[in-house]
N, C-alpha and C positions, 0 to 999 in steps of 0.2 A: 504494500500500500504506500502510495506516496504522501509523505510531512506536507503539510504547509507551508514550512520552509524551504521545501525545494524548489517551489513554485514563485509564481509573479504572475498579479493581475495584470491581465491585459487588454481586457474589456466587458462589454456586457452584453446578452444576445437582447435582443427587442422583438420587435412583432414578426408572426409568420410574414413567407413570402409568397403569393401564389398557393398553388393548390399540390406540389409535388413533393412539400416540407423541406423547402427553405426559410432561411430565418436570417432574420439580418445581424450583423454584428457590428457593433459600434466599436473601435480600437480607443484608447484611452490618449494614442499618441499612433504619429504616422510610421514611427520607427519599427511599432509593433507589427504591423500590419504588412512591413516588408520581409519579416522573419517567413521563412518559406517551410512548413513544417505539414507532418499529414495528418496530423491531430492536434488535437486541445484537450483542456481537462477542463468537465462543469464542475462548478461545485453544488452537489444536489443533496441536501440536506446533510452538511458541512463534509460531505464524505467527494472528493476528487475522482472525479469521472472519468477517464479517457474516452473521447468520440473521433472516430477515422471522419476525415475529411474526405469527403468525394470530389467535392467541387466546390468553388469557392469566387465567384464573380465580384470584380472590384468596381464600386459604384464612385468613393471618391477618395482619397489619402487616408481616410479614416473607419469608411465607411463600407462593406461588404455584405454580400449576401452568400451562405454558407449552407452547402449541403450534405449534411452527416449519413456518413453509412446509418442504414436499417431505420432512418425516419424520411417515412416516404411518403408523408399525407400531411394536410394543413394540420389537422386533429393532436397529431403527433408532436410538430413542432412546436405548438401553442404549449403544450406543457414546460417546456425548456423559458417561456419569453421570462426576461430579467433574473438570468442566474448568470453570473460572473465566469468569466472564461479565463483560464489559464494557460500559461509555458513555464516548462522547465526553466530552472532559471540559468542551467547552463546553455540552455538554447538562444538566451537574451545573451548574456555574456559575449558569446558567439559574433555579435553581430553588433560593434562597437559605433556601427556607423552616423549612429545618430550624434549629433551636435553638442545637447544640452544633458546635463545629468540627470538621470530618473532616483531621484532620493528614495523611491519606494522600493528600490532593487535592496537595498540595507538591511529591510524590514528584517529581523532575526538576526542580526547581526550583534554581537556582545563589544560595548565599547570597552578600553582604556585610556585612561589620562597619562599624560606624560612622568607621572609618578609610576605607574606601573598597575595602579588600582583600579579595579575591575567595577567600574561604575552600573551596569546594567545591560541588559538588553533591548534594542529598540524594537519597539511594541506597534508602533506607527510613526506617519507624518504627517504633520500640517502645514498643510501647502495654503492655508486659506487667505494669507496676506501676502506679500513680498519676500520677506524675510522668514524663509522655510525650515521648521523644525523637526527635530529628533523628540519623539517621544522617548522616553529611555526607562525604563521602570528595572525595579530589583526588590524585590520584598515586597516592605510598603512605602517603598522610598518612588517619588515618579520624576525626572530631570528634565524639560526641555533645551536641548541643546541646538544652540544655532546649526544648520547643514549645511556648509559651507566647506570648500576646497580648502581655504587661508587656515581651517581647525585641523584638518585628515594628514597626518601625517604619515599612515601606513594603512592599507589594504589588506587583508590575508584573506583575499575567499573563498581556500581550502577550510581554513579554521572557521570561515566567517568571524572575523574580527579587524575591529576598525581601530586605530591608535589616535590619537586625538591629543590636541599639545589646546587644552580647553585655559581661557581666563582666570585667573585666582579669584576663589569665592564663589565662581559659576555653578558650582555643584553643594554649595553650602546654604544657596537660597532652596525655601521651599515655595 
């Protein structure tokens, strides 16, 4: 069975297409949407699905309509509309060519600070201002820390761990 951490949202399915059970796929980002792969995983009640790809028509950088082996009727697809679609996340990896950083690739990722102290793992991100954050939780302790390149001082993501040379005091506010 596949973790949730090995994975990456990559988008969301929406409404049937037609009458043959296609379904559209919204990409979260165009970069995703370029990954050439023959499956996705649903997530259908929190458990990771894998669905073969038959066919896959590109409607606009973001936007697809997608036809899964063995769903072959409007009826069928309509069950799937609004469940979150996934990639491996060394399949993202793979495929560096996008521009800008996706901070949600992190997601599971355990930081440390430049002391060496193992601050938490990031739980999520909020991207919802300009200035985008690390949720980072460890117990009952929760950190948001800035996600910024100027903080990342190391990558490991065999280990998944991120090293971080953070602010003094940054991690002392609650």
């Amino acid at each position: 069975m596949i973790a949730k951490d090995e994975v990456i949202k990559i988008g969301k399915l929406q409404k049937p297409y037609g009458i043959k059970g296609e379904i559209s796929l919204v990409f979260d980002k165009p970069a995703y949407a370029d990954i050439d792969t023959g499956f996705y995983f649903l997530d259908i009640d929190s458990i990771l699905v894998p669905f073969l790809v038959e066919e896959i028509t590109f409607i606009t950088d973001t936007n697809a309509r997608v036809k899964f082996e063995d769903i072959d009727s409007e009826t069928k697809a309509a069950r799937f509309v609004n469940l979150y679609v996934f990639l491996l996340r060394k399949q993202v990896s793979e495929n560096p060519h996008d521009e800008k950083t996706d901070w949600n690739f992190f997601i599971g990722y355990a930081v440390f600070d430049q002391h060496g102290r193992d601050i938490g793992k990031i739980e999520s991100v909020d991207s919802a201002t300009i200035n985008v954050l690390f949720i980072v939780k460890k117990a009952d302790e929760e950190y948001l820390i800035p996600a910024t390149e100027d903080f990342i001082t190391e990558v490991n993501d065999r280990q998944k761990i991120i090293h971080m040379n953070l602010p003094e005091g940054l991690t002392d506010m609650k």
